[in-house]
N, C-alpha and C positions, 0 to 999 in steps of 0.2 A: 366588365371593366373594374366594377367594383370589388369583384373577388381578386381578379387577377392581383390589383392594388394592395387588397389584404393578404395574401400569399408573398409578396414582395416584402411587405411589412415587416411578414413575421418574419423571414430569411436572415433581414437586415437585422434583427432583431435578436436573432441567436448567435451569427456571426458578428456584431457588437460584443454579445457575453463571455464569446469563445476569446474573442481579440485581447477583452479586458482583460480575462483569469492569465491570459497567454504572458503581457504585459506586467499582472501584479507578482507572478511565481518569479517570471526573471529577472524583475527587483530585488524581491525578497530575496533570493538566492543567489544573485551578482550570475546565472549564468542563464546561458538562452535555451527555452524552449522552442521546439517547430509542432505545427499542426500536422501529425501523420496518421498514415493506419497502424493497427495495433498490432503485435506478431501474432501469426497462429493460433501459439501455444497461448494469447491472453485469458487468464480463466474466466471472459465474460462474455454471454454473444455479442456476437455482434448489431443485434436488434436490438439489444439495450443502451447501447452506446451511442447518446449525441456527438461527442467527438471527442478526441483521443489525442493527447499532447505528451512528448518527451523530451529531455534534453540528449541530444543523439553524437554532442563532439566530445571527442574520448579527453580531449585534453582539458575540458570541464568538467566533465564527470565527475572524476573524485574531490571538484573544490565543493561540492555539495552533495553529498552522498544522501544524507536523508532527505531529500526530494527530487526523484527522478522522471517519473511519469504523472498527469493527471488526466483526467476524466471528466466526463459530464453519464452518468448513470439515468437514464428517462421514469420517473419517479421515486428518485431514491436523490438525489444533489451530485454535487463533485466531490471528486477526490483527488486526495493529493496521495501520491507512495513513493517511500525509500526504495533504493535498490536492496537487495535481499540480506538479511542480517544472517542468514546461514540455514543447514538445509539437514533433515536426517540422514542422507547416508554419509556427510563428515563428521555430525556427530556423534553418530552409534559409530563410526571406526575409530575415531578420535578415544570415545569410552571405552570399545570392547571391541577394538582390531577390527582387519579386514575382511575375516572370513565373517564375523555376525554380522557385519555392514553388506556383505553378501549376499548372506541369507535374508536380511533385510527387504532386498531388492522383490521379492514375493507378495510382499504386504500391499495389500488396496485398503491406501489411506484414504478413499470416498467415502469408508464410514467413520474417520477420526469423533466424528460427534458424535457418535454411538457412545454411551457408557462404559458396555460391553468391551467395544475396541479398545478404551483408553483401559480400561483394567488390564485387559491384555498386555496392551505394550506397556503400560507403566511395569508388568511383572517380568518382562520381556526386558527393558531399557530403562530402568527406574531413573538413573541420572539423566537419561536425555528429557522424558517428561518434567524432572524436574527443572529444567533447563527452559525447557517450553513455558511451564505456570510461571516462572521467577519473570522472564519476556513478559509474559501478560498481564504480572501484577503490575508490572515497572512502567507500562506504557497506561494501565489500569489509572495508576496512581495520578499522574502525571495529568492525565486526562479529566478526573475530577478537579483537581489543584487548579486546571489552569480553565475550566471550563470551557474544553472544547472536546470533540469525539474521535479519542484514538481506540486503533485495534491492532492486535496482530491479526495478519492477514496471511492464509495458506493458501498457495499454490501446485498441484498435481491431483493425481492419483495412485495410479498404480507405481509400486517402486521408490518415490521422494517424495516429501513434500519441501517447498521451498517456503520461506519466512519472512515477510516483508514487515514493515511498520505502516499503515495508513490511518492521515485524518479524511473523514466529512466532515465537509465544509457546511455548516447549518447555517440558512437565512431565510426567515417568511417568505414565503410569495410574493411575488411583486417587490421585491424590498429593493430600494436604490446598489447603484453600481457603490456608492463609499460605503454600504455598509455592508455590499458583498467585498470589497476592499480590504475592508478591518477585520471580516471574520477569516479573509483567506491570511492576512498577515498574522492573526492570531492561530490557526492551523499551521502554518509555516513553524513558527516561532516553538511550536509545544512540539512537533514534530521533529526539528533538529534537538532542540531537548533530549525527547524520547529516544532518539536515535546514539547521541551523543552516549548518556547514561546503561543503555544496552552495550557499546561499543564496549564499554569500560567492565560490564558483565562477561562478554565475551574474552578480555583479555586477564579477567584472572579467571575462566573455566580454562583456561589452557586455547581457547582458538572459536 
């Protein structure tokens, strides 16, 4: 009885934390999320995943763009992610037409952290890498400034990568729900920033 008890505990206990994060994102961002499962294509397993939250009504979606999805990761904290800030195969066509944005389609961006790869394609697409570093200084920057953890964050492999913005949300072990509270309104807060700022990258690169 005594374990059953303890098993019950902890349930109640993550479904509390799930509830809370559920409740402070759709303050912070005036829209609703729901508790769902992830798509498919999420690039995370699914064995890492405590539970998975999005905001799913189209006619809120764009009142909060930079935060659409969050997370709970099992040794790593939650996260919060914008919808995607843009992807290479619009931006190598955007730069260098449709037929390199084509040819593009070839590339296995699984090893983008290779050296080796970014050499390549910076010699390959120099303006879109630089397009990428300017993204990561910008969310870089921001992130120190305001002391919380942002990143850009890539999605795919073969053929695209697509380009989010996301904070981890950092808070001790154990640490009370207000002051998991403050650091999620404090992720929110540097996160529409970052997003905003990028937005505005994006509209003098041309798109």
């Amino acid at each position: 009885m005594k374990k059953a008890g303890a098993v019950r505990r902890g349930k109640e206990s993550k479904t509390s934390e799930k509830e809370f994060v559920r409740e402070e994102v759709s303050k912070a961002t005036g829209v609703h999320f729901e508790v769902v499962a992830p798509h498919p294509a999420f690039p995370l397993s699914v064995d890492r995943l405590e539970w998975f939250m999005r905001c799913r009504n189209k006619e809120e979606i764009g009142n909060a763009p930079y935060l659409n999805v969050a997370w709970k990761e099992r040794g790593v904290g939650i996260w919060l992610e914008s919808l995607a800030v843009g992807d290479t195969i619009d931006w190598i066509e955007l730069a260098y037409g449709e037929e390199r944005a084509g040819e593009s389609l070839d590339l296995d961006y699984s090893q983008f952290d290779e050296p080796s790869f970014k050499a390549e394609f910076n010699r390959k697409f120099p303006i879109v890498m630089a397009r990428i570093r300017e993204y990561e200084e910008a969310a870089a920057g921001i992130s120190k400034r305001r002391r919380v953890h942002l990143e850009i964050r890539r999605a795919g492999s073969r053929g695209m990568l697509v380009f989010t913005i996301a904070a981890r949300v950092s808070v001790s072990k154990g640490a009370s729900l207000a002051a998991l509270g403050s650091a999620i309104r404090r992720s929110v807060s540097a996160l529409k920033e970052a997003y905003e700022q990028i937005a505005k990258l994006m509209t003098f690169s041309g798109g």
